[in-house]
N, C-alpha and C positions, 0 to 999 in steps of 0.2 A: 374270934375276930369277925366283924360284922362284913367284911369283903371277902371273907373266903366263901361265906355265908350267899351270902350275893352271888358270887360266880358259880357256886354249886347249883342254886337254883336254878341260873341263866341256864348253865348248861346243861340240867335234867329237862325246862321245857323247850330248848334247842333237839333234845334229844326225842322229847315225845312229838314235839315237830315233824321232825324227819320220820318216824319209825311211819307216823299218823300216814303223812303226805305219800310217804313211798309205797304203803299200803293201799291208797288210794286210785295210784297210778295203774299198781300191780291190777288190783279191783275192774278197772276200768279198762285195763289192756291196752294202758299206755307205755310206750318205752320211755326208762329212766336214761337212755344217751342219745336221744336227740331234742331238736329244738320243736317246739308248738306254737302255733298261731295263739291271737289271744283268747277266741272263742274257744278252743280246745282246754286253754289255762284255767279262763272262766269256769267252764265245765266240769275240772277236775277241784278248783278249788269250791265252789257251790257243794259239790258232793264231799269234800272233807267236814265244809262246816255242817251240812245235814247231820252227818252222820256223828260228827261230835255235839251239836245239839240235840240230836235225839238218843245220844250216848251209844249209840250203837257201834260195835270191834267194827268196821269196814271192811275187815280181814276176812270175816264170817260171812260178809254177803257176798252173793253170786254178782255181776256185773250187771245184768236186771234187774235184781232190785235195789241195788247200789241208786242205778238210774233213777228206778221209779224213787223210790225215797227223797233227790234230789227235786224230781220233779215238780212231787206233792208238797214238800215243803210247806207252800203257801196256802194249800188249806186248810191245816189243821196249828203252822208254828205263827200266834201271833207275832208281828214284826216282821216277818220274811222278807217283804220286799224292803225295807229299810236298813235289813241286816245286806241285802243283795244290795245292794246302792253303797254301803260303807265299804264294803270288797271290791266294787268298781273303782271306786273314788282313788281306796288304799292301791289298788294295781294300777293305776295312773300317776299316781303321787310318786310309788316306787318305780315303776317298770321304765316311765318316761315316754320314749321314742322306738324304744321296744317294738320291733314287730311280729319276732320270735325268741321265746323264752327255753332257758334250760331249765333243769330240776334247781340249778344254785339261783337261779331267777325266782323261780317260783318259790322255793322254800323262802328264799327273802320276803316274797310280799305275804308270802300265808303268815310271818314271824311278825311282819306289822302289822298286819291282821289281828294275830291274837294278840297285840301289847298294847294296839286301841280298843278292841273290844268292849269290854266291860266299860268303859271309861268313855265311849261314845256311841256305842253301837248297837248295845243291848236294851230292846225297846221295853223288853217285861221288866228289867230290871227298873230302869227309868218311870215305869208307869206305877210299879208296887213303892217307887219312892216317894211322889208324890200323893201317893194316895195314903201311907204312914205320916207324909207331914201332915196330910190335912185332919188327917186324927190325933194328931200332935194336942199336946196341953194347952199348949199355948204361953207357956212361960218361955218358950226358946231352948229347954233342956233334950228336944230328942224323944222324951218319954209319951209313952200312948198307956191310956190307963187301958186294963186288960177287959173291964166292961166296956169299954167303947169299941175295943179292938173287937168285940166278939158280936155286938149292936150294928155294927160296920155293916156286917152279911144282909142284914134285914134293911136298917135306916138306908143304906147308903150302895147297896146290892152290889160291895166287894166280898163275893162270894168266896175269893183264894183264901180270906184270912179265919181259917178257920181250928187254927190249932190250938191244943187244948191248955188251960194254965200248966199240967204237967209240965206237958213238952217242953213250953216259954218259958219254965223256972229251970 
């Protein structure tokens, strides 16, 4: 049944939500029973999403380098600041009038966080999209011929597209 389906999933990434967030607070030497200002929320949510775009357990890092990772962000993860402007926005949209947030607060806005994410917020995604239409056929099918795809690196210096016919078949 396609809604039991559904709700299973809602509730596995409800689930790595919280395990993520809580780990994060732990991380940072936040307590999970009181309220936070928003720069504090800011702060804890910036370093969830660090550390789940650079894939890293947050569990494993010390509180220092939780920080710095948060920090550096923007020099090394294109989009940073664009991704930090969509987590502003989404904690305004959600939090409201907010001026101290709980963990049921915060897990709310990290939850629309990650359900707009991909879908509005992710710049490299957005950027490798455009750059596969514009290697597009041209008939309107979607399809990029595998020499073009590979021509791309040199003609057109989209150095990411570099993966080999194996792998693409």
């Amino acid at each position: 049944d396609l809604a039991v389906l559904v709700a299973t999933l809602e509730n596995l990434i409800h689930s790595e939500v919280l395990e993520r967030l809580e780990a994060t607070y732990k991380t940072l030497g936040k307590p999970l029973d009181r309220k936070l200002d928003k720069h504090s929320v800011l702060d804890i949510i910036d370093a969830y999403m660090a550390s789940w775009l650079a894939r890293y357990d947050i569990s494993q890092l010390s509180q220092a380098e939780a920080v710095k990772l948060r920090d550096t962000m923007g020099e090394w993860k294109t989009g940073w600041a664009q991704i930090q402007g969509f987590v502003r926005s989404t904690l305004h949209k959600t939090s409201g009038k907010l001026i101290m947030m709980d963990f049921i607060d915060v897990t709310r806005i990290v939850e629309a966080v990650s359900e707009g994410f991909d879908r509005t917020a992710n710049p490299q995604c957005k950027l490798f999209e455009e750059r596969l239409l514009d290697l597009e056929d041209g008939n309107g099918t979607g399809r990029v011929r595998l020499s073009d795809f590979h021509a791309s690196t040199v003609r057109k210096g989209y150095w990411w597209f570099i993966e080999t016919a194996d792998y693409l078949r």
